[in-house]
Structure formats: C-alpha cells, structure tokens
C-alpha positions in Angstrom: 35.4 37.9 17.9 33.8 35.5 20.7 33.4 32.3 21.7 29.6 30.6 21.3 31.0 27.3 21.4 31.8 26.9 24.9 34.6 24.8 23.6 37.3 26.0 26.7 34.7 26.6 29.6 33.7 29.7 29.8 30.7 31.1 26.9 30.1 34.1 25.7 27.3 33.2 23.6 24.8 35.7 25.8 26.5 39.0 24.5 25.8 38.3 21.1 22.3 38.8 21.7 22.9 42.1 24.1 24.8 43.8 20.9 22.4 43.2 18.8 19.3 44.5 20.6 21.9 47.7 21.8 22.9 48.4 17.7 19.3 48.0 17.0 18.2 50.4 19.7 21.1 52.8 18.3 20.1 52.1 14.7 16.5 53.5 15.4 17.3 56.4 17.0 17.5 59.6 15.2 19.5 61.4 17.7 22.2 58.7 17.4 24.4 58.6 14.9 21.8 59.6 12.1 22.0 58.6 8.3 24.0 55.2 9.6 23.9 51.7 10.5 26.1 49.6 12.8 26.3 46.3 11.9 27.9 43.9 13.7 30.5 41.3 12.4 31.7 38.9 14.6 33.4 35.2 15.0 33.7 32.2 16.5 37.5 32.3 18.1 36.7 29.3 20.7 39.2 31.0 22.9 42.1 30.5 20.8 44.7 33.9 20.3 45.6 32.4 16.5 42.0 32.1 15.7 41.3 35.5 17.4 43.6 37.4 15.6 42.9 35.8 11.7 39.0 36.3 12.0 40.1 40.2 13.2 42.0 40.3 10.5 40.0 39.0 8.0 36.7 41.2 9.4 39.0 44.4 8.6 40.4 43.4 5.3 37.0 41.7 3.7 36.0 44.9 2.4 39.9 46.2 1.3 39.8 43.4 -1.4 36.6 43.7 -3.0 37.8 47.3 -3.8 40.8 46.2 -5.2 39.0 43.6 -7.3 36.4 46.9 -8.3 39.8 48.9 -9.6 40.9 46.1 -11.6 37.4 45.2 -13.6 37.5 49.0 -14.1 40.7 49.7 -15.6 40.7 46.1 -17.2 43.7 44.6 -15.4 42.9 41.0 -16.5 46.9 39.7 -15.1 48.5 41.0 -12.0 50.9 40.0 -9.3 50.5 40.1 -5.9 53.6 40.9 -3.8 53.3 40.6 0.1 55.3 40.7 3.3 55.8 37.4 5.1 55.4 37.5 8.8 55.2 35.9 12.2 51.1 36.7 12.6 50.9 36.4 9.0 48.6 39.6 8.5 49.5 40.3 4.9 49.5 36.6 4.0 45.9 36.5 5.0 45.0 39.7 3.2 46.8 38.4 -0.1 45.6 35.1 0.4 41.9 36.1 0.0 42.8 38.7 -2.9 44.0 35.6 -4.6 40.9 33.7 -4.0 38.6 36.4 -5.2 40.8 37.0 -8.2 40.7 33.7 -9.1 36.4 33.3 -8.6 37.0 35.6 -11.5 36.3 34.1 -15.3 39.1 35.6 -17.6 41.1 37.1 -14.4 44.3 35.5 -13.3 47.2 35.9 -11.0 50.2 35.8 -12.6 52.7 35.5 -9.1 52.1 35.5 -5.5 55.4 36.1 -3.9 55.5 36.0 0.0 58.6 37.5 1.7 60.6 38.2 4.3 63.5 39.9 4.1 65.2 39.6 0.6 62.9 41.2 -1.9 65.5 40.7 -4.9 64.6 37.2 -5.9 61.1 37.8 -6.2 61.4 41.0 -7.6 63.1 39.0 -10.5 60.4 36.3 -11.1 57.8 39.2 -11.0 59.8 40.2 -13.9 60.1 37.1 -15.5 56.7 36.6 -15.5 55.9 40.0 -17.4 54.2 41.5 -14.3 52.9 44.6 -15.0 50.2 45.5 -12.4 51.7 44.5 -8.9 49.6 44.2 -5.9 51.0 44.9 -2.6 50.8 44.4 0.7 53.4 45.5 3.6 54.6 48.4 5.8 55.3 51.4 4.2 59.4 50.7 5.0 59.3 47.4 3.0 57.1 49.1 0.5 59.7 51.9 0.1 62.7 49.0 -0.5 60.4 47.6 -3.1 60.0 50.5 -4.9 63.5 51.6 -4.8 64.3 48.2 -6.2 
C-alpha cells in the first residue's frame, strides 16, 4: 500500500512507476525467477494506519475466498454459515465480510448466518444450530478454532 494522493504531504506516487519497470525488467529475464510473474498489487492508504492495514488485508485474502467459493460450487454447498472471530483490527471480519459478498453475487447460493464473536462462542454456536447449519465457514486462530470445535 502507498499513498498517490498526496492527501497528508508527503507522495509517493513516483515508486509506483519504479516497481513496475523493476517487475518488468525481472519478469523478462530468464535467469530470474523463470516460469513466473510478479505482479504488483497495491493501494491507495492516503497515509492513514486503518486504511493501511484493511487494503493489506484485503490484497492477502482476495484470493483465499474465491477458493472457498471454488470448494463450495464443487461439492454443491448451496447454504453455509460463516463463523468468525471479532477483533480490535478486525482481520477476520474483513475476510468474512467479503466471503459473504461473493457468496451472495451468487444466484441460488445463500448464507444462512454470519456470526461475529468475541469471546463467548456458545450463543452463536446455538443460532448456527437453529438455523440448520451444516457447512460452517470459519475464520480465527487456531486456539479459538479449537474451543469451537470442542463445543
């Protein structure tokens, strides 16, 4: 992520072009890295931590949910729940948020919950039942994943 809007001062809307002409240089040798291509993904963050930190996020995680979307079209999963851990620099909430968006772009595909939490799994746990959720989505660390399961 950088900042081409020169919105606090300071721009860094010049390096932009420098990594593009250095992965292109890299790209076309065959000494370097042969059989791949870097490709460059970046965003605006005007500066800003918050802003920083969701597009990093989101630049990982774009991929991660179109693969999950791939595994459900394949086995036929037309219904699922997503489950996710609710944080401070809401990483997971971002991840599930965009899984829901793609599920839902989806004809015939729905979301049946989407259950953020934070400490307390029980209570959702229950409406995931109540809702007849059988394929459930998550997305947390493996110690909250392992209080899930055990649930």
């Amino acid at each position: 992520p950088i900042d081409v809007s020169k919105s606090h001062g300071w721009s860094a809307a010049g390096i932009l072009p420098a990594l593009q002409m250095g992965f292109s240089d890299i790209n076309q040798r065959e000494d370097i890295l042969k059989d791949y291509n870097l490709a460059i993904s970046w965003g605006d963050t005007q500066c800003l931590p918050g802003l920083s930190t969701k597009l990093f996020i989101e630049s990982i995680h774009l991929n991660y949910n179109p693969a999950r979307v791939s595994v459900m079209k394949y086995f036929n999963w037309t219904r699922a729940a997503n489950l996710f851990q609710s944080e401070k620099s809401n990483y997971f909430s971002l991840i599930a948020d965009n899984f829901l968006q793609e599920v839902k772009s989806i004809q015939n595909y729905s979301m049946v919950a989407f259950e953020g939490f934070r400490d307390n799994v029980d209570q959702y746990i229950e409406n995931l039942k109540a809702k007849d959720a059988r394929i459930i989505i998550m997305d947390m660390y493996a110690p909250k994943a392992r209080l899930v399961f055990c649930r």
